[in-house]
VOGU-3710 file (C-alpha; in Angstrom, 3 decimals, decimal comma):
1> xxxxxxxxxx> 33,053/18,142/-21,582  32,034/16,488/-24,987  28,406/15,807/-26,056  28,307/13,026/-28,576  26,197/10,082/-29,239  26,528/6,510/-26,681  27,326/4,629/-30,193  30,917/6,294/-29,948  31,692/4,038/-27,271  30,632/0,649/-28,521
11> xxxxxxxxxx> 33,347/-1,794/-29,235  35,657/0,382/-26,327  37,096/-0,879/-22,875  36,227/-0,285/-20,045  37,800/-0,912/-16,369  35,782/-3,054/-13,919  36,499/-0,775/-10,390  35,896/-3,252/-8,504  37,666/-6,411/-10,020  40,511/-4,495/-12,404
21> xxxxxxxxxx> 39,175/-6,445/-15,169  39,165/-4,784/-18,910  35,622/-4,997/-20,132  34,459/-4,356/-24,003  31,609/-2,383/-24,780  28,827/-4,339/-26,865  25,448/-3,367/-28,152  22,180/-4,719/-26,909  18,512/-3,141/-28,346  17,184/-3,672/-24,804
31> xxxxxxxxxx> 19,085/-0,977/-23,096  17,868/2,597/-22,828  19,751/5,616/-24,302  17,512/7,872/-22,368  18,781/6,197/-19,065  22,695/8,095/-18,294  24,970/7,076/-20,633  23,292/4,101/-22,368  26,096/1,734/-21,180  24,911/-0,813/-18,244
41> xxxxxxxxxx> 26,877/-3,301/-16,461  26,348/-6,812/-17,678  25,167/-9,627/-15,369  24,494/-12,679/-17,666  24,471/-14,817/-15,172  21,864/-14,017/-13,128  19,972/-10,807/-15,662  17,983/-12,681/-18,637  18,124/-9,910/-20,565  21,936/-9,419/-20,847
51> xxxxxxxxxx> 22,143/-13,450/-21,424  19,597/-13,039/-24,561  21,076/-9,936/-26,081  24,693/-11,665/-26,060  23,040/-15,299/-27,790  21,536/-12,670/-30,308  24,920/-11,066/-31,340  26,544/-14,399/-31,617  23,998/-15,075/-34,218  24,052/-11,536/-35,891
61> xxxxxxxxxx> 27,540/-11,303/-36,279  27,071/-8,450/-38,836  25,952/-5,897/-35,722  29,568/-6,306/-34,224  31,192/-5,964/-37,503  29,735/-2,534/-38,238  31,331/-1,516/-34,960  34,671/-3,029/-35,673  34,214/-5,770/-33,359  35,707/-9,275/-33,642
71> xxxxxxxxxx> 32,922/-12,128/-33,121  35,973/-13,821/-31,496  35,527/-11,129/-28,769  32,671/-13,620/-27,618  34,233/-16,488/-27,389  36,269/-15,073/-24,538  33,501/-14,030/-22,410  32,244/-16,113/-19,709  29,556/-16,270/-17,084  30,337/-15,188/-13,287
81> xxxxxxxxxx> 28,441/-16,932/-10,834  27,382/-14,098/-8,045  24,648/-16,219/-6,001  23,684/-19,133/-5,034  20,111/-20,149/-5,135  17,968/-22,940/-4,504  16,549/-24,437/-7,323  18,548/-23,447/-9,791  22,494/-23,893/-10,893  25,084/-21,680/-11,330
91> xxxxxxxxxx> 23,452/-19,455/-14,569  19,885/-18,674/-12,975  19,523/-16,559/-16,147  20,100/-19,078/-18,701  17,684/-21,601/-17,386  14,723/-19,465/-16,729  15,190/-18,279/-20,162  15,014/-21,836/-21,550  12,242/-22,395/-19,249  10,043/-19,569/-21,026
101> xxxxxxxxxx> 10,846/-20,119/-24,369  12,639/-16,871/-24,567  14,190/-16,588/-28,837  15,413/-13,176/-28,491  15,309/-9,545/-27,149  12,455/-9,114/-29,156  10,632/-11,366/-26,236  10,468/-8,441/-23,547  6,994/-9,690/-22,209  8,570/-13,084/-21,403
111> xxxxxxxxxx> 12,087/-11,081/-20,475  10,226/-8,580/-18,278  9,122/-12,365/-16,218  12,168/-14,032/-16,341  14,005/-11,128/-14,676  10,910/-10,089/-12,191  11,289/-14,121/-11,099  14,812/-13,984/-10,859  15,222/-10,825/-9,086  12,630/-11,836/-6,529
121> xxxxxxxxxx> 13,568/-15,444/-5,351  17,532/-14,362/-5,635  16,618/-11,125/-2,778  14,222/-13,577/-0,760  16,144/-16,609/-0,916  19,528/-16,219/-2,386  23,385/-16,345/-0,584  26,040/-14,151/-2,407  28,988/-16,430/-3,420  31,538/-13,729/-3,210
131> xxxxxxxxxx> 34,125/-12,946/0,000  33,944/-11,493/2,463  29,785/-11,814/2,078  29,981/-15,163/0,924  26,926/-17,343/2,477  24,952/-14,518/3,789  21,418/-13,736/2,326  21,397/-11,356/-0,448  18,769/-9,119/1,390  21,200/-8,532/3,893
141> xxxxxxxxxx> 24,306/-7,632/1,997  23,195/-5,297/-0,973  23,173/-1,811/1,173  26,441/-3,226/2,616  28,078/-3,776/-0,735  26,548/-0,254/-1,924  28,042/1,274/1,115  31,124/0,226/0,847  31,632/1,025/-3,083  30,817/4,466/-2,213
151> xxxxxxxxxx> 32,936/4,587/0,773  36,075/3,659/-1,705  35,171/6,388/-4,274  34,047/3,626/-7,142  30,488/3,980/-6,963  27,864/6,597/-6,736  23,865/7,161/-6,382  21,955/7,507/-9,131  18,455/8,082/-8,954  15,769/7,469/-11,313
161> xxxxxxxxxx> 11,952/6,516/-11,594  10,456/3,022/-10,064  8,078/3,881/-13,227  8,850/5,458/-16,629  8,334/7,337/-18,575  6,866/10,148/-16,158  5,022/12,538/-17,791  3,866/16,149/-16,681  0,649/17,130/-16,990  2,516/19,711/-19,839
171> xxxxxxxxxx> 2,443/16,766/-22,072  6,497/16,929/-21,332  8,688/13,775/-20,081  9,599/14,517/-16,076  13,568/14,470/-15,034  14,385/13,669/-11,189  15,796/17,406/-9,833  18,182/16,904/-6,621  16,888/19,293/-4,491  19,298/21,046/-2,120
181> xxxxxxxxxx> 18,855/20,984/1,512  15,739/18,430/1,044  14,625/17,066/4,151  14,399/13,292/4,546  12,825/10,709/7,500  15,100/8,075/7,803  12,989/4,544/7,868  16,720/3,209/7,449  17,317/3,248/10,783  18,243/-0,555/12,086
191> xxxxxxxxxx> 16,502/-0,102/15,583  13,485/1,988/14,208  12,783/-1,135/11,149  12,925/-3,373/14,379  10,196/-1,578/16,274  8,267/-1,605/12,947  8,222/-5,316/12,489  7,723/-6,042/16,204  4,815/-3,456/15,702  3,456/-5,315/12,395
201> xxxxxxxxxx> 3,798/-8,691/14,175  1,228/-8,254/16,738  -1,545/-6,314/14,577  -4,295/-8,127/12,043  -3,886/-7,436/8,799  -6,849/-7,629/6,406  -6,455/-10,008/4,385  -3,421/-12,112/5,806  -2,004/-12,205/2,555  -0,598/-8,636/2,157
211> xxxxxxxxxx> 1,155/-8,931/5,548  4,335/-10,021/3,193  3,970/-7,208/1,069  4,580/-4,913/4,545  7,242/-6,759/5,765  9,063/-6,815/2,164  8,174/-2,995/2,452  9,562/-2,115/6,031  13,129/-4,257/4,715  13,702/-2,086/1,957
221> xxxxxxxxxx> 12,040/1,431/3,276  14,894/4,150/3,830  15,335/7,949/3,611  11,918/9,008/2,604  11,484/12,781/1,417  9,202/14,834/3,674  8,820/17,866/2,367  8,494/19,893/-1,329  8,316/23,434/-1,987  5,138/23,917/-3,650
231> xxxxxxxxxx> 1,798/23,013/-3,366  -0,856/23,081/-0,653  0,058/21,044/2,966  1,554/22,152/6,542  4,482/23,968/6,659  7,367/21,863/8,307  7,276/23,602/11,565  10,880/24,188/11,870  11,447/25,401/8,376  8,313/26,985/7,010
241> xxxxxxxxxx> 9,897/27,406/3,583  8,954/23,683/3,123  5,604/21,911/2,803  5,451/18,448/4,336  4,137/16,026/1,571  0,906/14,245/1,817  2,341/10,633/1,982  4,358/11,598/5,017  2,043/13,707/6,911  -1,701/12,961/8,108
251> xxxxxxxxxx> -0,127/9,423/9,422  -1,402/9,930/12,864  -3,847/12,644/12,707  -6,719/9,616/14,180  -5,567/10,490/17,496  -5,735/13,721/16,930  -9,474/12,888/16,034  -9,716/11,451/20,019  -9,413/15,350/21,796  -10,316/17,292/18,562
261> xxxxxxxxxx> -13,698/18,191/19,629  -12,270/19,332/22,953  -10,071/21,582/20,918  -12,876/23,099/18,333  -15,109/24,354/21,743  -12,111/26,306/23,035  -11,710/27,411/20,423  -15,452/28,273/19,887  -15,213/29,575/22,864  -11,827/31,932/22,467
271> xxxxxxxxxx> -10,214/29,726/25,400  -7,540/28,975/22,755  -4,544/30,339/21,861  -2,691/27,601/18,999  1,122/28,549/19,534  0,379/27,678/22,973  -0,019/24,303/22,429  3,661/22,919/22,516  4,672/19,729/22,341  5,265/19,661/25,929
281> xxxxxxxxxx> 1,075/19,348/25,859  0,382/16,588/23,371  3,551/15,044/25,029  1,268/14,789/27,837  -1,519/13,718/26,495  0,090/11,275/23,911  2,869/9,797/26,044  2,998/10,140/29,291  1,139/8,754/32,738  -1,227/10,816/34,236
291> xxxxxxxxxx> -0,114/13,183/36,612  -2,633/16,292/38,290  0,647/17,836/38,731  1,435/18,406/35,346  -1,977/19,081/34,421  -2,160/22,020/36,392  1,348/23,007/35,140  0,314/22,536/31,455  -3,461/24,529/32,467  -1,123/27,868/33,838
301> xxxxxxxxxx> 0,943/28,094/30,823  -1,579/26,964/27,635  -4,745/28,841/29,454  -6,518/25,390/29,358  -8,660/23,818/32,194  -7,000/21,671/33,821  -9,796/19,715/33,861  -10,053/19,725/30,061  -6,849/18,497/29,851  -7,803/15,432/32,267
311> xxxxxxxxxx> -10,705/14,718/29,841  -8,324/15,010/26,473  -6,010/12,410/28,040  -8,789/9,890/29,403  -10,593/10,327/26,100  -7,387/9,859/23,803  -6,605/6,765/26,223  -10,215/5,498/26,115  -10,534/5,590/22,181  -6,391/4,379/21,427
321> xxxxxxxxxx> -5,033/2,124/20,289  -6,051/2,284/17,288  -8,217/-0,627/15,854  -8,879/-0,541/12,194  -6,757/1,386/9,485  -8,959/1,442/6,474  -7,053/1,808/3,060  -6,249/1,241/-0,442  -3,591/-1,379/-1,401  -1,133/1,318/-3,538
331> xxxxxxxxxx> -0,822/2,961/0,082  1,303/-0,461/1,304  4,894/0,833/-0,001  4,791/4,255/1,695  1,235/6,124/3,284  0,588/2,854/5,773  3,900/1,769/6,264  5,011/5,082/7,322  1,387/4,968/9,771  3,344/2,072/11,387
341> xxxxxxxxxx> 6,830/3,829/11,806  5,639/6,976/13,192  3,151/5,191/15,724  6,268/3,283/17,093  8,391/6,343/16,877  5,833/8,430/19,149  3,073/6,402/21,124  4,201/3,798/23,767  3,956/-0,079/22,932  0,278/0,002/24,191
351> xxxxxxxxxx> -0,940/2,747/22,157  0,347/0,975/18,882  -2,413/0,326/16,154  -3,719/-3,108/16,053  -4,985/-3,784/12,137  -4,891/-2,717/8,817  -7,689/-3,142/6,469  -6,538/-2,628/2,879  -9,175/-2,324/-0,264  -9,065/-2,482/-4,129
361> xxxxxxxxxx> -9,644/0,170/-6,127  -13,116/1,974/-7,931  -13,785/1,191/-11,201  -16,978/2,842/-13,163  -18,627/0,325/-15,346  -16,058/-1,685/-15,705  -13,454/1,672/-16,789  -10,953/3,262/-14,369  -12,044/5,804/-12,943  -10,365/9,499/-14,064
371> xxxxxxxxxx> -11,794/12,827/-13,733  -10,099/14,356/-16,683  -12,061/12,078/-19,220  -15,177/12,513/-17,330  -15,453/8,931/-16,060  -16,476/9,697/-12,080  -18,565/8,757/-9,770  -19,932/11,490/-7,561  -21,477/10,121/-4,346  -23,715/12,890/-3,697
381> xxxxxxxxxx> -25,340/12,754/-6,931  -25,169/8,641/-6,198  -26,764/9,129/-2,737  -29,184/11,521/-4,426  -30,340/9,271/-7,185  -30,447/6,085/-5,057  -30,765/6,842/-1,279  -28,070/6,637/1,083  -28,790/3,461/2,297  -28,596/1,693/-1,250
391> xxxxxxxxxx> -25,270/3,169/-2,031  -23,900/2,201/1,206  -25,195/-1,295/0,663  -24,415/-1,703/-3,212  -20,560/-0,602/-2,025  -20,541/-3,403/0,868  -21,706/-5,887/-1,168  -19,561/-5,292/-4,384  -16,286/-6,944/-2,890  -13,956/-7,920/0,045
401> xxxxxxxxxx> -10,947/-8,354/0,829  -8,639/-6,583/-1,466  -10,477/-7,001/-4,708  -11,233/-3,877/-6,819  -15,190/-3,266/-7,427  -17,166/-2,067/-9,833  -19,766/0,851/-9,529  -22,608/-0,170/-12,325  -25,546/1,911/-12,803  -27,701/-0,753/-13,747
411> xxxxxxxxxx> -27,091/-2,756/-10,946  -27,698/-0,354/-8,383  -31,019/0,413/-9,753  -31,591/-3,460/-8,871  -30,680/-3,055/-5,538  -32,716/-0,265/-4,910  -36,158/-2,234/-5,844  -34,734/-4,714/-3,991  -34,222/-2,580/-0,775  -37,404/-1,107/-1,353
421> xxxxxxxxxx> -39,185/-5,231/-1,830  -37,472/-5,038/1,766  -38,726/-2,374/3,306  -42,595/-2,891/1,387  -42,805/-6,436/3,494  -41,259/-5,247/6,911  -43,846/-1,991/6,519  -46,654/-4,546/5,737  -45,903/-7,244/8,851  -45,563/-3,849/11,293
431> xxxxxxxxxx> -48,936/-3,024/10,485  -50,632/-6,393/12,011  -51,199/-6,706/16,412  -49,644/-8,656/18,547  -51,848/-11,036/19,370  -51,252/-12,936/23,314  -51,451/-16,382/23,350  -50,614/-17,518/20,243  -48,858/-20,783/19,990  -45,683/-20,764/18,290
441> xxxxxxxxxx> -46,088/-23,510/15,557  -42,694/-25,050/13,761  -43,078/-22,287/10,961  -42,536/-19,500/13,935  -39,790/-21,575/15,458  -38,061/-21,824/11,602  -38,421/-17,617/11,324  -36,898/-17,416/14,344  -33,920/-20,070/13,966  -33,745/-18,062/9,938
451> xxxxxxxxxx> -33,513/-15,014/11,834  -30,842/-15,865/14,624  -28,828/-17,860/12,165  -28,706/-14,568/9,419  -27,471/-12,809/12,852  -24,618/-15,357/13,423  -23,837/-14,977/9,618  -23,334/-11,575/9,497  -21,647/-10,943/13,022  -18,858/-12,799/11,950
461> xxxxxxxxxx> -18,050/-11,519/8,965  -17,840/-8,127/10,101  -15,755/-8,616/12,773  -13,476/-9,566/9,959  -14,216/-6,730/7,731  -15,625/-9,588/4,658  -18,421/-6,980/3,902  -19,515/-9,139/0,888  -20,410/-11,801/2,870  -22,523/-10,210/5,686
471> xxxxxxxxxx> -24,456/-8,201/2,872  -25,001/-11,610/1,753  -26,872/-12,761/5,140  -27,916/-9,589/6,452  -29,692/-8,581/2,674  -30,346/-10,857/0,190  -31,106/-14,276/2,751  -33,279/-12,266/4,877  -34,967/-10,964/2,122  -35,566/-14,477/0,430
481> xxxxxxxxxx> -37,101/-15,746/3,777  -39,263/-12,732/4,105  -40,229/-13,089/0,329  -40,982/-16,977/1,106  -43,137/-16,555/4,759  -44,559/-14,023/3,156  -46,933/-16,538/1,595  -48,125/-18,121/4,334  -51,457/-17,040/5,813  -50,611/-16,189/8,987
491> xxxxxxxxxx> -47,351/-14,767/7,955  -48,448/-11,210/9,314  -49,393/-11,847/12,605  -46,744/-14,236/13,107  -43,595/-11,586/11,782  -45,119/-8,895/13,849  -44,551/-11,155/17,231  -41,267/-12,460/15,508  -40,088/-8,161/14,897  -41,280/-7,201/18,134
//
């Protein structure tokens, strides 16, 4: 073993395992020392950065000549179409980089989009060129070509960070630690991805447009790590050393939520003894048909009712599936995915969820949000300030779909003399009599048709979770019309028999 720096090895050969071919070692200011060795395979083809750092050395000659290197050396190398994709030729690389106006390595914004475009059409839409994969989509054959590299001893896995750098909250740079006897969940598994996707196909996801982002997720999900050693969680139950890790657990603790209050009164009452409760119990509540036979087998040996155990089980079936999952969108590539999997993986096809409601994220006047620099928004001290029904109102109206919103002090204060306009000229019509008799003249008959029509406006919105928009209806159209009738002279008499 030999520590020395990667510059040693530029301007060396190097054996292609799979193809035999001799390969020379070149420099490029793109590629990372930190990352392994600091060499990288070259793709110039189809990766715009390895295309622009080999045009920039056969313009800066004098870089290979401090290494020795022959500019000749250049000359020699040519491009190895891999895929085949629509819309472009055989050197994907080169013409996207032409098509940006890409100079040099120097370009990395424009680089950085040349190879995220790439990258992304060639997995959606490209065909490998290559036996014995040739004409299959690329999607398809990448773990296969992986596999079988490792299976002949010329490849292996190395892991790094979707992100970097990573850095503790030391102030130091983090390093990925293999740790031994880790426990994984395997969302690899052909027939459990199938379930998945038959499972995503039939729910609603809020809005439409992320429903590619799940599918792209569930393709490429595998072994996921479920547990760590430290830090606060659940014990894995059958290996308490470990901790199961918060993106993997709490993924179906909402029907849990269906019998819980069944569980706190024993409890409450000392009817409950915990290790009792086996998985031969929520097995029958969770999964299987209803049977007084096993009820009064599962009452004799967990000390529960078995009439309490009837009620768990009609209550959990009552209340499942599941309708809404409410969430933000950085919880797509692992926290609601994994809700899917593990609903397929333990409830029958009925008890399935059926939507997904995904949100942005908080910002506080117009900064992100982040306790450590003192920029957060406490809700208590929110509700406090404003009244709970202002906050809950400013927070419906701020956005919808998955749009990130803005918490702004001023703007709540609006709201709130706004909500308390409101409530001023509903007080003030509730104080006049109903008077019998009256003829409804075409100003009643417009409240009314206002009134029905702000109903229709905001019904249908929420059933489709655009908050925004029924704020809009409910609120600040309401409000208008009350602030206009308000002006007419029998506007009291005639909202009291309109309210009542």
């Amino acid at each position: 073993m030999e520590e020395f720096k990667g510059e040693r090895l530029i301007g060396k050969y190097v054996k292609n395992p799979v193809t035999g071919d001799e390969i020379i070692i070149l420099p490029a200011e793109f590629v990372d020392p930190d990352n392994a060795t600091g060499v990288v395979m070259s793709v110039s083809a189809h990766a715009p950065f390895d295309h622009v750092a080999l045009e920039d050395l056969k313009k800066e000659t004098e870089i290979l000549l401090k290494y020795d290197i022959d500019p000749r050396v250049l000359e020699e190398i040519s491009y190895v179409s891999l895929i085949e994709l629509e819309g472009y030729g055989d050197f994907p690389a080169v013409e996207e980089v032409e098509r940006l106006g890409i100079k040099s390595q120097k370009d990395r914004e424009k680089l950085e989009e040349a190879t995220k475009n790439i990258y992304k059409a060639e997995y959606h839409k490209g065909r490998f060129k290559i036996e014995p994969y040739a004409g299959k989509p690329v999607q398809e054959v990448k773990d296969a070509i992986a596999k079988e590299l490792i299976e002949k001893g010329i490849a292996e896995i190395m892991y790094e960070f979707a992100e970097k750098p990573v850095i503790s909250r030391f102030g130091n740079q983090a390093v990925i630690k293999i740790i031994h006897d880790q426990w994984f969940i395997d969302y690899g598994n052909p027939e459990w991805k199938e379930k998945a996707k038959k499972a995503l196909s039939r729910m609603k996801i809020y809005p439409e447009t992320r429903r590619a982002q799940f599918e792209a997720v569930i393709n490429w999900l595998d072994k996921k790590a479920c547990a760590r050693k430290v830090g606060l969680g659940t014990p894995l139950p059958w290996d308490p050393d470990w901790v199961i890790e918060s993106l993997s657990d709490s993924t179906i603790y909402m029907a849990y939520y269906t019998i819980s209050r069944h569980i706190n009164q024993l409890r409450k009452e000392g009817k409950l003894d915990p290790e009792k409760l086996s998985r031969e119990f929520f097995d029958c509540i969770f999964r299987e048909d209803f049977s007084e036979e096993r009820e009064r087998e599962l009452a004799e040996k967990t000390g529960i009712p078995a009439q309490t155990i009837r009620e768990m089980k009609e209550e959990f079936e009552y209340w499942y599936p599941l309708d809404w999952r409410c969430s933000a969108k950085d919880l797509i590539p692992n926290h609601l995915t994994f809700f899917i999997f593990n609903h397929t993986a333990i409830f029958r096809k009925e008890y399935w969820p059926r939507g997904i409601a995904v949100n942005g994220f908080r910002t506080l006047e117009g900064q992100k949000m982040s306790k450590s620099k003192g920029n957060a928004l406490n809700f208590i001290d929110a509700i406090e300030e404003n009244g709970a029904d202002v906050v809950r109102l400013y927070i419906m109206g701020l956005a919808e779909h998955d749009s990130d919103f803005d918490w702004r002090r001023k703007e709540v204060g609006k709201l709130r003399r706004q909500v308390e306009r409101f409530y001023e000229l509903i007080s003030e019509f509730a104080t006049y009599e109903v008077k019998e008799g009256v003829k409804l003249k075409d100003i009643d008959h417009w409240m009314f048709h206002r009134l029905n029509k702000a109903i229709e406006g905001t019904t249908e919105p929420l059933e489709e979770l655009r908050t925004r928009t029924a704020v809009q209806w409910a609120f600040y159209t309401v409000l208008n019309d009350l602030r206009w009738i308000s002006g007419e002279p029998r506007a009291g008499t005639m909202m009291r028999s309109v309210m009542s």
